[in-house]
N, CA, C and O of each residue as an XYZ file, in Angstrom:
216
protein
N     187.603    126.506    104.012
C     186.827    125.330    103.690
C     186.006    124.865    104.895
O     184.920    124.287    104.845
N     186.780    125.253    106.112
C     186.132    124.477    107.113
C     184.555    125.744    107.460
O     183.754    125.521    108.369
N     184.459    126.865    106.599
C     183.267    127.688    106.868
C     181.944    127.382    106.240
O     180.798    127.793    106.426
N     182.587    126.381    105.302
C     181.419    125.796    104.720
C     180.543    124.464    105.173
O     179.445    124.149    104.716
N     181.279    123.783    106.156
C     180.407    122.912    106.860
C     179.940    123.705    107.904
O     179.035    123.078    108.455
N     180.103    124.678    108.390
C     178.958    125.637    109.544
C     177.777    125.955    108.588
O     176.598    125.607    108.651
N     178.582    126.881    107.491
C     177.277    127.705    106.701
C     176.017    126.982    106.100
O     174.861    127.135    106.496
N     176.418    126.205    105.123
C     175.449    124.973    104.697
C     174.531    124.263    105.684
O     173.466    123.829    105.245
N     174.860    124.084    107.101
C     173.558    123.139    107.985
C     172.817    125.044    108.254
O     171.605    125.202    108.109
N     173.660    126.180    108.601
C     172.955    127.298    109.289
C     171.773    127.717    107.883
O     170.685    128.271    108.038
N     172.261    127.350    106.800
C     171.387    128.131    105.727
C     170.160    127.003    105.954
O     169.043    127.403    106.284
N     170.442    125.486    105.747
C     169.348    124.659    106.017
C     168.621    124.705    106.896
O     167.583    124.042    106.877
N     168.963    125.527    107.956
C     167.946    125.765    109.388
C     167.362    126.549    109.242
O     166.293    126.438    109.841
N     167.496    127.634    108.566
C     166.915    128.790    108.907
C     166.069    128.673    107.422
O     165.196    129.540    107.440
N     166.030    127.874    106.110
C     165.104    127.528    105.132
C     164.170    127.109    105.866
O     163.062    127.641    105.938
N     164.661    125.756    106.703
C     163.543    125.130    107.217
C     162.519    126.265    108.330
O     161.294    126.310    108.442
N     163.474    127.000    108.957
C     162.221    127.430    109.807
C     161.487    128.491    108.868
O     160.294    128.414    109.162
N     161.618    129.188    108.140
C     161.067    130.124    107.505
C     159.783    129.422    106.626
O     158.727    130.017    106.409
N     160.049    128.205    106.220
C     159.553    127.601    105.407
C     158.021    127.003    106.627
O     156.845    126.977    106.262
N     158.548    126.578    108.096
C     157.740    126.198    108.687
C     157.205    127.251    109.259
O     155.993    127.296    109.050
N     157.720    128.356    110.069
C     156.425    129.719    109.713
C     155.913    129.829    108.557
O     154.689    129.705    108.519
N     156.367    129.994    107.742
C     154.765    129.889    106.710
C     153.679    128.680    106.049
O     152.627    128.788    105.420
N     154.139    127.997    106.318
C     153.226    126.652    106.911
C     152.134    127.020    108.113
O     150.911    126.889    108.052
N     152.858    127.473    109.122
C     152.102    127.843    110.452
C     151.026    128.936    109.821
O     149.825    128.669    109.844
N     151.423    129.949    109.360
C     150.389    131.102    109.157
C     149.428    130.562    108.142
O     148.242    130.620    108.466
N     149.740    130.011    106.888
C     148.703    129.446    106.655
C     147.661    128.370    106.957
O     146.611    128.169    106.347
N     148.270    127.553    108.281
C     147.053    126.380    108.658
C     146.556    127.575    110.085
O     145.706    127.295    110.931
N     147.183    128.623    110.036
C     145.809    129.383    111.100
C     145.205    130.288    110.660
O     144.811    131.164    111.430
N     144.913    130.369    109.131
C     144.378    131.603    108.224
C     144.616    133.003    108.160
O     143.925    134.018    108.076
N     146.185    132.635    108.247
C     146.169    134.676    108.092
C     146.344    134.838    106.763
O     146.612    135.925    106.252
N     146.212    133.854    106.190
C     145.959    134.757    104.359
C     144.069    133.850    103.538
O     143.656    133.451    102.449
N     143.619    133.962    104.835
C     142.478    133.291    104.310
C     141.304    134.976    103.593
O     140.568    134.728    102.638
N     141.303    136.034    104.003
C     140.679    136.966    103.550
C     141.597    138.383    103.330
O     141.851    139.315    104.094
N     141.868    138.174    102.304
C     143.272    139.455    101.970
C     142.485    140.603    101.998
O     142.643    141.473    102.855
N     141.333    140.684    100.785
C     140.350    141.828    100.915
C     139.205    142.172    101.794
O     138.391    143.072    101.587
N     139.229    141.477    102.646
C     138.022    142.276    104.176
C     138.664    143.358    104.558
O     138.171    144.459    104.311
N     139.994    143.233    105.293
C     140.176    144.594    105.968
C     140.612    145.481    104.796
O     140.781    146.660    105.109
N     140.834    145.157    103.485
C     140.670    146.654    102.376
C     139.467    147.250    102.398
O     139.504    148.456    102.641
N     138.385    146.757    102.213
C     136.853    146.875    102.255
C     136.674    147.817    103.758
O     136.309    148.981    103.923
N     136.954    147.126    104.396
C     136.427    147.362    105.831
C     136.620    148.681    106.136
O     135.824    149.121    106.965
N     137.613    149.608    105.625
C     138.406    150.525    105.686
C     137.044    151.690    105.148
O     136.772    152.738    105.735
N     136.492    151.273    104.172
C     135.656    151.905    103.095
C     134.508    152.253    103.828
O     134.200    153.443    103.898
N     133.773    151.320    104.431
C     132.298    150.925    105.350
C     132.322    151.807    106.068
O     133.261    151.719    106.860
N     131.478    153.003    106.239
C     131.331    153.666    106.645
C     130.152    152.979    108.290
O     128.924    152.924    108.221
N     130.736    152.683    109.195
C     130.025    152.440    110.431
C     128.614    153.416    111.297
O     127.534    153.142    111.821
N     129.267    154.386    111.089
C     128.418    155.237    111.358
C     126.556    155.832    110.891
O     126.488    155.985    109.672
N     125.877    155.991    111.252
C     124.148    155.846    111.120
C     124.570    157.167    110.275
O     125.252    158.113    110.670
N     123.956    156.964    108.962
C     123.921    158.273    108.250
C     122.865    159.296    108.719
O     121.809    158.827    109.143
N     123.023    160.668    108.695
C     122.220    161.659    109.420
C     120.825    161.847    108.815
O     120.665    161.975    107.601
N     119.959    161.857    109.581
C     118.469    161.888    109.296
C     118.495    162.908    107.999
O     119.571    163.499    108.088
N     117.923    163.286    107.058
C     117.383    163.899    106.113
C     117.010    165.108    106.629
O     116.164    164.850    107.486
N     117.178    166.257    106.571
C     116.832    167.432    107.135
C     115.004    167.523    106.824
O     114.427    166.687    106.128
N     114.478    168.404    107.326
C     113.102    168.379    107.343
C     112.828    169.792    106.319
O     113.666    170.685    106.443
N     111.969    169.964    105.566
C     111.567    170.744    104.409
C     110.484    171.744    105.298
O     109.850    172.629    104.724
């Protein structure tokens, strides 16, 4: 019995912090653009090669 007044405040701490990292990540936008870096992946950066000459 006496494991349950440890466990109960340790489970409430560790809700709360989990709960306040993700609070944190979202007020600094890491889920503000999910699909850029899918895209980004695609974009070919590179100058496509001149057209060969006839």
């Amino acid at each position: 019995m006496n494991i349950i007044a440890i466990l109960i405040p340790v489970a409430l701490l560790l809700g709360a912090l989990g709960l306040a990292a993700f609070i944190w990540s979202i007020r600094t936008g890491q889920y503000d653009d999910l699909d850029g870096a899918a895209r980004r992946i695609l974009i070919d950066d590179d100058p496509a090669d001149p057209p060969a000459e006839q």
